[in-house]
N, C-alpha and C positions, 0 to 999 in steps of 0.2 A: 581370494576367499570371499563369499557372498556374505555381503552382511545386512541384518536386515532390518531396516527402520519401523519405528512407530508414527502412523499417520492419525493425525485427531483432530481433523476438518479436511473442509472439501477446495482447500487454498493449493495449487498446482507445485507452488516454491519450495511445498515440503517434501515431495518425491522428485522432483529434481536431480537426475545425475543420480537416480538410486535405482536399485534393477528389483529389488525385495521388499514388499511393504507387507505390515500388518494395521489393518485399519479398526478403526470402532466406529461403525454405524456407517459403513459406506456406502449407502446404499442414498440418495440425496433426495430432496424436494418434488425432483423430474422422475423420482421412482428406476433412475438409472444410476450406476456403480462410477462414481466420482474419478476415480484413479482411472484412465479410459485410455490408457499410456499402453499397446501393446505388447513393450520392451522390458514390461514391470512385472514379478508373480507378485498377485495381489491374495491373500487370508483377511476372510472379511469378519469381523467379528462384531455380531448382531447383539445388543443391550438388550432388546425385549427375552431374549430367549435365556439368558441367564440371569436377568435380577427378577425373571416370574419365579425361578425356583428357590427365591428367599425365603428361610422356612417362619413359622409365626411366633420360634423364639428366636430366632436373628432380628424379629422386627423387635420383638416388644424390646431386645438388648438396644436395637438402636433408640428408642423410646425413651429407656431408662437414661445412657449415656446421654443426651440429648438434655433432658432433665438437668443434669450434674453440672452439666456447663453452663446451661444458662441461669442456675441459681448464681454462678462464679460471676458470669458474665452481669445481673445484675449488681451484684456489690461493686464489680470493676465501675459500674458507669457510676454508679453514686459516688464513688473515689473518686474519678477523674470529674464529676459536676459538683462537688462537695454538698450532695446531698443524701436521704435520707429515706428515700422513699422503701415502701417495702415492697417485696416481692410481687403484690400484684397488680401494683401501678408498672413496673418495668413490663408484667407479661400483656396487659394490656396495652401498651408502645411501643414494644422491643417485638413482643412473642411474635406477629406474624410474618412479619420478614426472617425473624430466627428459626423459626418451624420448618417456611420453605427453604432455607438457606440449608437445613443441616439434613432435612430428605436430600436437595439436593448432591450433596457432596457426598452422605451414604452411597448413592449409586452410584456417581460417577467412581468414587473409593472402590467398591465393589469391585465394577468391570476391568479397575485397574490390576487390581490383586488378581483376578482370571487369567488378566494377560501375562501378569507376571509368571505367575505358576506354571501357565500354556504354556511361552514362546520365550521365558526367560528375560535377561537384560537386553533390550531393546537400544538402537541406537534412536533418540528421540531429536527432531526437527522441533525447535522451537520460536515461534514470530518472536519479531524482539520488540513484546510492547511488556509496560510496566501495570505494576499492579496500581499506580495513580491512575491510567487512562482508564482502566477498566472499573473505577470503583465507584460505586452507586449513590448518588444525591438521596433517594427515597427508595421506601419498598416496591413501590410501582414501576419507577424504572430497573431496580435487581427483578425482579419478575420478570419486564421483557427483554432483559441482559442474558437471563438466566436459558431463554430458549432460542437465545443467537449461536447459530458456529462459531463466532470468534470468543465468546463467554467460553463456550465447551472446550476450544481447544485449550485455552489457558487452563483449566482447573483440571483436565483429565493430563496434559503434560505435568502440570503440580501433584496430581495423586501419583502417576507413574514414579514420580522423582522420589514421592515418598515413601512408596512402597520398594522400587529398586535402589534407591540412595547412589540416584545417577545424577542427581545435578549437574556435578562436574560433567560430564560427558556430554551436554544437549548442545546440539549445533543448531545458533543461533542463526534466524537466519531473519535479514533485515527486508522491508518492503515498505514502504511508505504506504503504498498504496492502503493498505490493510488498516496503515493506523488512523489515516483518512476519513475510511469506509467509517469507523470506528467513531469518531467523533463527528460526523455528519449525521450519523444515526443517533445520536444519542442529543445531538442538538436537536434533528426534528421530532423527536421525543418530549421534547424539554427537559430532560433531565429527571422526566415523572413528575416534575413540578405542576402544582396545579393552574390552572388559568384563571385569574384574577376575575371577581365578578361580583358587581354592581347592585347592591342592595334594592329590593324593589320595594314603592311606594308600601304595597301592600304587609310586607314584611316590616318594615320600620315603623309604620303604624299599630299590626299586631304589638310589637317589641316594648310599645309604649304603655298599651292599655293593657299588656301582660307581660312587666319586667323581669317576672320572677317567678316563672310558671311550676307546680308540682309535676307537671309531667312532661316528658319531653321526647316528640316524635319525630326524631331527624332523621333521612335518608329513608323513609318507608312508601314500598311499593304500592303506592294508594293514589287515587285522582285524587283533588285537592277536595272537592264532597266528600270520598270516604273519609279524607281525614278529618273533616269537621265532624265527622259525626260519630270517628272516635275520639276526640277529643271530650265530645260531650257525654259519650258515655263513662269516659275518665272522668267526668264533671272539671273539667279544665280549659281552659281561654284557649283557641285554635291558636298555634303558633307554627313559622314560616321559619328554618334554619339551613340557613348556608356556611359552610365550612370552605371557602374557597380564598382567602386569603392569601398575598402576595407573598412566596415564600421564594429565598435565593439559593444559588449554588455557591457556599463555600470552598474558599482558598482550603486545603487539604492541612494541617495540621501535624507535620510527621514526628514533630518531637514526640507530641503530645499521646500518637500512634505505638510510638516505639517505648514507652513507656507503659505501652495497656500491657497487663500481666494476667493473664488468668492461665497460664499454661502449668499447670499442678500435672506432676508425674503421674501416670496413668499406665497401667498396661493393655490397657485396649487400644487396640489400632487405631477405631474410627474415632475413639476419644479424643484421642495426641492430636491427631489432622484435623480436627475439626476446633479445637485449641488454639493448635498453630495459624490458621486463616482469620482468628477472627480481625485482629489487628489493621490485617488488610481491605478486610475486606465489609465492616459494619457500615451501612451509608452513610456519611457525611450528617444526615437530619437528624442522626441521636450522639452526633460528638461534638465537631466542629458547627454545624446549625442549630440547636438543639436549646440556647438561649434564646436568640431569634424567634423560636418557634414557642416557648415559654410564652414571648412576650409576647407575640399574635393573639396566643389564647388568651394571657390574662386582660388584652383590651377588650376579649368578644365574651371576656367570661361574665355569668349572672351572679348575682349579689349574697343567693341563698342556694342551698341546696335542692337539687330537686329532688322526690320521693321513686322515680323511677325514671331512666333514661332507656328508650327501645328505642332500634336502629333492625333494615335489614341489610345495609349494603353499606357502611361507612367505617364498621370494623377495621377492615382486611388492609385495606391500604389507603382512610382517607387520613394521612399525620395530626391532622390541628384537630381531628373530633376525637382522634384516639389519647391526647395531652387532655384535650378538654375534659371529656368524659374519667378519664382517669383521675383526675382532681376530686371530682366530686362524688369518683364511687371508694375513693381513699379514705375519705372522711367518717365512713360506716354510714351517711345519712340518705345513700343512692344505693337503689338495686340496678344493675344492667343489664338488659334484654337484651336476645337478638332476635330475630326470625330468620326460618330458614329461607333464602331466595332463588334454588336453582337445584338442581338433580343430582341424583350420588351420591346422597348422605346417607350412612347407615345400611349401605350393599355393599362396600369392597371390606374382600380378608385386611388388605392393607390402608387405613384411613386415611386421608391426604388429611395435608399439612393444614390444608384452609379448615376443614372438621374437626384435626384436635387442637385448632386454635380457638375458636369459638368455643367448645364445648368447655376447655381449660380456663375461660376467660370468663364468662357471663355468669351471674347468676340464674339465670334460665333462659330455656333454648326452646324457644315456639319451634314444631317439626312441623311436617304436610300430613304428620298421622303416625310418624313412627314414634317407641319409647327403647331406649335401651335400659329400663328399670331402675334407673337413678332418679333423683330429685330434680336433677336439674333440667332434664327436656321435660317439654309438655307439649304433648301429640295435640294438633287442632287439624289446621287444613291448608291448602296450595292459598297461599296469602294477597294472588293478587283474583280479579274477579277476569272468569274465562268461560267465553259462550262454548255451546256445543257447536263442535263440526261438521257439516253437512258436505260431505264428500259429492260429486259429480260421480252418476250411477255408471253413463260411457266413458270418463274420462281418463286418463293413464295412472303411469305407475312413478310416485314420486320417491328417492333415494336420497335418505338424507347423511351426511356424512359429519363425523366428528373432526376437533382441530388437528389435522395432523400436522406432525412438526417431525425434524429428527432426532430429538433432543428432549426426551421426555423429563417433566420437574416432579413427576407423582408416578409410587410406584403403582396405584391404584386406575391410572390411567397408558394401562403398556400398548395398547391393544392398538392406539390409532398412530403408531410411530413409523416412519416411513420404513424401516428395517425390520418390520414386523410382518405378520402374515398379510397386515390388512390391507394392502395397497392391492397384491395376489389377489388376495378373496373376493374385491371388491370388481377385478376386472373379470375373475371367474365369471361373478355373480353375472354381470352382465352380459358374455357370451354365452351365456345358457339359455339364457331368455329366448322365447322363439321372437323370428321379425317381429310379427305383427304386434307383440308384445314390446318388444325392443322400441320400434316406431313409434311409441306414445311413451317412451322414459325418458323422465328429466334428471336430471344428478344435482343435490344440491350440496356444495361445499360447506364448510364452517368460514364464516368472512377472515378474509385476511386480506392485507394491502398493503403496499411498497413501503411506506412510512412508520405507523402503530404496528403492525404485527407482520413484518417479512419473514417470520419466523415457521410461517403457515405455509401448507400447501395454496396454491391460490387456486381460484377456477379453468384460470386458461391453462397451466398444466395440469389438472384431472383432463380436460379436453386429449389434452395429448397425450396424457399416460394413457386414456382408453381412445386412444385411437380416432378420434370424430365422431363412434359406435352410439352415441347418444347426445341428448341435449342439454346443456349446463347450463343452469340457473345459479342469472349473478348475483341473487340478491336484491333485483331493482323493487321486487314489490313484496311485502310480509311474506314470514313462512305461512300465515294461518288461511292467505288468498292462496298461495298457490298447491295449500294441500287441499283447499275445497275446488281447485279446478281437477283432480285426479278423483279416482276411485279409492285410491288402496295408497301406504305409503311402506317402507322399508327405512328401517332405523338400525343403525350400524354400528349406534356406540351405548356407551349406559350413563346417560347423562339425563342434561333435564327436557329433549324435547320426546323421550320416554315416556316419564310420568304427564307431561300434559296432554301427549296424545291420548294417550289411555284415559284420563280422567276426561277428556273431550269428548271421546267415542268415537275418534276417528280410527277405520281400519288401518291395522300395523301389522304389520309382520318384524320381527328383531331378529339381526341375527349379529353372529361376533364367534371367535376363536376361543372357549373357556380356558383358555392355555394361560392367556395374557388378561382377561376380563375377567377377576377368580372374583366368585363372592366367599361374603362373611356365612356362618354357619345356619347365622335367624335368618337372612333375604334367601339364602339358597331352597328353603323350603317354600318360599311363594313363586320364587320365581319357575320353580321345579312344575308349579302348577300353569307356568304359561308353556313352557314345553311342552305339558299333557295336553295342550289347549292348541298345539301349532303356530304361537305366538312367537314364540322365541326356538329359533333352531342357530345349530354350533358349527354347520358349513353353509357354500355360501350352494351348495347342490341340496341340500335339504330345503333350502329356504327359495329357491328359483321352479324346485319341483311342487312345491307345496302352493306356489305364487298361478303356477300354470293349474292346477285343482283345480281353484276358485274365481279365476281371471273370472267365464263370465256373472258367476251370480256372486258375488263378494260376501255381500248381506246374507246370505245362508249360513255361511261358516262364522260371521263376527258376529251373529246374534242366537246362534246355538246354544244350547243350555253348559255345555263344559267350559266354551270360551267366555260365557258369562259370566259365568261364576268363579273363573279364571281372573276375571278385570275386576270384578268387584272386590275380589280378597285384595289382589292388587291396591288399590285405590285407595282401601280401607287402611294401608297401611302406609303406601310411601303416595299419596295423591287425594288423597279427601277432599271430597269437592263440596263446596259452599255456595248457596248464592248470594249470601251475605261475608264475606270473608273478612270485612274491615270489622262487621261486628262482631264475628265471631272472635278474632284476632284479641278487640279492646275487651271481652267479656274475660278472656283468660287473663290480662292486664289487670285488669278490676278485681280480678277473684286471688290472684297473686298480691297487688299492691297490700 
């Protein structure tokens, strides 16, 4: 009798001696089908194609649930630290690793329950590693856990179990190698731990003649000019802040674990599972390190309150700014700022986890121009300072490509998953191109490397997945040199080298699969306006046809009255351009303080 297994990575010991597999996501890194065994029937079961048809009240249910437990989840920790804090000191220390932790497991849940319903109880292969090896020092290493095969397999064999109530049945299956791979990787990682660094002259100086600044501008995308001269128009002493402080990986805690209780009976599914994991699975820096990390901050902490703390990039995952800051926006005597740093805010149906962290957390959220008609954003402009682009009139056609992975952690980002259309589309796009056209294309990946992020497609296989057919750019020189060596560019995802192209004025053409790429209801009406404009098209033949048009005059079509006013609505709303951005930044600070 055939019996047929569930396969949940690309590790060869799990179809072993099996003739039936059912896979998720099998399609790998090398853009080829993992199970490569021709003795096996392999049913491939593709994640982008079923969590795009999430509908917008299955998300906002996951939103809500989401909510429920993490209000639980903070009183568990003030239990388990005997403290006291309220709810949005935890969401500002807890929320961003919690956000992305519980999108994650929504999906992977998801796909599980398809499978189940599809193909029934599944015999499940499972590695025999523990939930200790796989459990996260900080947010930043569960982040790059989170887009590894060996993270995937463990949590979609955990949702199968939950969803089929097969535990008993998973055949274990032992490899050292794997648990190896495992802890190699996470040691050259660090553990997400930060790198210890060395106070400069000039910082300790500031520190002195401004111990106890009103304002405080740490982590902001500015030359060290701009920020003096937002400082001063803060009327505030320039100050230098480093959060990089020597933080350890804690011994694991399991009493203390098996003790955490927040599992309240629940009849939703994703509720209970997401319930049931946290125990195992919260990083080590807000349980077992989490005094340690207390005490970091109170030796770097200031004496007084400050009257507003902005940050654009120390939110998300830097630990010691997110305790720090939390202290003193506790107090009611700090407002917290972010700005926003990067693309894709306020276009997807589905919001990622990093947007309704911030947006739940701050009290105001500087945008590049968008308002969602709340209080709390305030539209200004792209926050750091960005010359215009002057494209090369003969030069070629540059392709830029998003991070692809197999293992998506946002449902807002389906579209660049190796099991999705896009790897296809992408190779379309490129045998369509005539030679001559073809002969002047560069391809440029999203960076990824052996060590931080193996989790990526890298360059030398886009090389091979398209065949040699083009030239790939590794990265050695900026993206901004090598889009002024080309004419024209092609952008492939909806992220942030979108809006800067466009606020730059550099020729683009966009294109992507609206299958997997869905926007929210307000961006679909602008961006509708770069469709009419031949900016953005939804194969990669509209967008290869429309490239051969213009090849040789470019500048007729990017400076035509429809495409103009195309980029300018554009602009006006997710990309507002500045020449003064730091001032503009601290003038919305000053009129807020």
């Amino acid at each position: 009798m055939k019996q047929t297994h569930l396969v949940t990575g690309p590790f060869p010991e799990l179809w072993r001696n099996v003739n039936s597999v059912v896979v998720i996501d099998g399609v790998g890194l090398d853009g080829q089908v993992f199970v490569d065994d021709q003795n096996v029937e392999v049913t491939l079961i593709k994640s982008p194609e079923i969590l795009s048809e999430i509908t917008d009240d299955e998300f906002d249910a996951f939103e809500s649930s989401s909510e429920l437990v993490f209000q639980d989840l903070a009183n568990e920790l003030n239990r388990l630290h005997g403290t006291t804090f309220p709810l949005r000191y935890w969401r500002i220390v807890v929320g961003a690793w919690f956000q992305q932790f519980a999108q994650v497991v929504h999906m992977r849940l998801k796909i599980a329950v398809y499978v189940f319903e599809t193909h029934g109880a599944l015999k499940v292969a499972k590695l025999d590693l523990t939930w200790q090896e796989l459990l996260p020092v900080t947010h930043d290493e569960a982040s790059l856990l989170f887009a590894t095969d060996i993270w995937n397999h463990y949590i979609y064999v955990e949702a199968f179990n939950f969803v089929a109530k097969s535990v008993a049945e998973n055949i274990l299956v032992s490899s050292s190698e794997r648990n190896k791979e495992l802890l190699e990787y996470r040691q050259n990682i660090n553990f997400g731990l930060p790198s210890p660094q060395a106070k400069l002259k000039l910082e300790t100086l500031l520190a002195k003649i401004s111990p106890n600044p009103k304002v405080v501008l740490a982590g902001v995308v500015q030359s060290k000019l701009a920020l003096v001269v937002m400082h001063l128009r803060l009327r505030s002493l320039p100050r230098l802040w480093r959060f990089s402080s020597k933080l350890n990986a804690h011994a694991i805690d399991e009493v203390a674990r098996q003790k955490f209780d927040i599992s309240k009976s629940s009849a939703v599914r994703f509720e209970k599972f997401l319930r049931e994991l946290l125990a195992t699975n919260l990083p080590t820096i807000y349980l077992e390190g989490f005094k340690e990390l207390q005490n970091i901050v109170s030796e770097s902490q200031i004496k007084r309150h400050p009257k507003l703390i902005f940050t654009n990039t120390l939110l998300h995952r830097n630990e010691q700014f997110k305790v720090w800051s939390a202290e003193h926006v506790i107090s009611g005597a700090t407002k917290l700022v972010s700005g926003q740093h990067g693309g894709g805010y306020a276009v997807k149906r589905c919001k990622s986890w990093a947007e309704n962290y911030e947006i739940s957390t701050v009290d105001r959220f500087i945008s590049w121009g968008w308002s969602d008609g709340s209080k709390i954003v305030m539209p200004t402009c792209v926050q750091t300072y960005h010359v215009k682009l002057k494209p090369t009139s003969n030069g070629g056609l540059l392709i830029v490509l998003g991070p692809i992975t197999r293992n998506s952690d946002i449902y807002g980002i389906l579209g660049v998953q190796s099991n999705s259309t896009y790897l296809d589309n992408v190779k379309k796009l490129v045998t369509l191109l005539p030679q001559n056209i073809r002969n002047q294309t560069i391809i440029r990946p999203k960076s990824a490397s052996s060590v931080g992020k193996p989790a990526r497609v890298s360059g030398q296989q886009i090389f091979e997945i398209l065949g040699g057919a083009v030239e790939v750019d590794f990265g050695s020189i900026g993206l901004n040199q090598t889009l002024c060596r080309n004419r024209i560019s092609i952008v492939t995802y909806n992220e942030t080298t979108l809006p800067n192209n466009v606020m730059a004025g550099y020729p683009t053409i966009i294109f992507w699969d609206p299958k997997h790429e869905q926007l929210n209801l307000r961006a679909s009406k602008f961006y509708e306006q770069l469709l009419v404009a031949k900016i953005l098209h939804h194969s990669p033949e509209s967008a290869a046809r429309h490239l051969v048009d213009i090849w040789e005059n470019v500048d007729v079509w990017w400076t035509s009255k429809v495409v103009l006013q195309a980029r300018e609505t554009f602009c006006e709303n997710f990309a507002r351009h500045s020449k003064f951005p730091a001032l503009v930044v601290a003038n919305a600070l000053a009129d807020y303080r």
